[in-house]
C-alpha positions in Angstrom: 11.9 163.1 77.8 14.3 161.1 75.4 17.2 159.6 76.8 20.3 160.1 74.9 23.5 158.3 74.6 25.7 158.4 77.2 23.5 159.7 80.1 24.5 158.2 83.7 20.6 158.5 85.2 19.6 155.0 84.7 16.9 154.2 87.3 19.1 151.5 89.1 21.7 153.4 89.0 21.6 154.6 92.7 20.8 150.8 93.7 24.2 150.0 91.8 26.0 152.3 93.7 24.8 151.4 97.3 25.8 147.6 96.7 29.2 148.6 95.5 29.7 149.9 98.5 28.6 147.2 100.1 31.3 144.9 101.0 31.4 141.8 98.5 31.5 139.4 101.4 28.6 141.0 102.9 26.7 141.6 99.9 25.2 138.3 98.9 23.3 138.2 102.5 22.4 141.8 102.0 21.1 140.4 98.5 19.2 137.4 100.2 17.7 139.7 102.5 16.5 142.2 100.5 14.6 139.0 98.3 12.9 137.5 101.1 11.9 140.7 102.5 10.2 141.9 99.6 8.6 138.6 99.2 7.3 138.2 102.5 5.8 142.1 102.3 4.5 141.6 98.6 2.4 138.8 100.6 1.3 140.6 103.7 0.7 144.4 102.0 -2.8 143.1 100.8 -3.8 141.5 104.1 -3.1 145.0 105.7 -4.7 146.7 103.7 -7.9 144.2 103.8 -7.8 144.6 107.9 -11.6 145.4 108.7 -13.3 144.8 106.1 -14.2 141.4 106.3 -17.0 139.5 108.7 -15.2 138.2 111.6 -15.6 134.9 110.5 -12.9 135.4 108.5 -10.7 135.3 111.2 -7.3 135.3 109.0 -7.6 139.1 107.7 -8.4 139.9 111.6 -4.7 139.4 112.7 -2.5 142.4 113.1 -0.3 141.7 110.0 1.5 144.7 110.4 2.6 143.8 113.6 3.7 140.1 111.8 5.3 141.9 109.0 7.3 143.8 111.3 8.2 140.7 113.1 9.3 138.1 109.8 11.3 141.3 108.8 13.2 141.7 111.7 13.4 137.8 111.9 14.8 138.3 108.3 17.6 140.9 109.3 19.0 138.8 112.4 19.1 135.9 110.3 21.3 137.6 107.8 23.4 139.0 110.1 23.9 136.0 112.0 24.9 134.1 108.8 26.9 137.3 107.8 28.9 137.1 111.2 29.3 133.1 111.3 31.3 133.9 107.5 33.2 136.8 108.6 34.4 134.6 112.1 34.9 131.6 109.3 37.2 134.0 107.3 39.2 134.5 110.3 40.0 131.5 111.5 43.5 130.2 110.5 43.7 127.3 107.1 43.3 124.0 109.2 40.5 125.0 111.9 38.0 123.5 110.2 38.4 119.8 108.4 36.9 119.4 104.8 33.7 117.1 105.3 34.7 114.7 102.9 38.4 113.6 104.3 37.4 110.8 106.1 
């Protein structure tokens, strides 16, 4: 099929959207998130899918690393929305709350 001048169905457009409507604050942790997710599962998918069948004195592809991935991905989320809610309560606080590092 040939794509022809002007035509809105470019394959990230739908990914475009959803971060628009992501906050701009928010977005960048979103963005971070997103990254080390897809890192972290780019490394695990191949030691799920090698589960059983190796000797078991390979003991690293016995672990459950579904179970793990699971885990380091929700570690993953609660770290971005910790850091997301530590800049939204920064935003908040009034001009002089918190003294620049470097005026001593």
């Amino acid at each position: 099929m040939r794509r022809r001048p002007g035509d809105d169905d470019e394959p990230d457009a739908e990914l475009r959207l959803a971060f628009t409507r992501v906050p701009a604050r928010a977005r960048r942790y979103l963005q971070g998130a997103l990254i080390v997710g897809a890192t972290i599962t780019v490394i695990a998918i191949p030691l799920i899918a090698r589960r059983g069948t190796q000797p078991p004195s390979k003991a690293i592809v016995l672990r459950d690393w579904a179970a793990n991935l699971s885990l380091l991905l929700g570690l993953t989320v609660a770290v971005a929305l910790i850091l997301y809610a530590f800049r939204v309560l920064r935003d908040q606080q009034p001009a002089g709350a918190f003294p620049d590092d470097d005026a001593t």
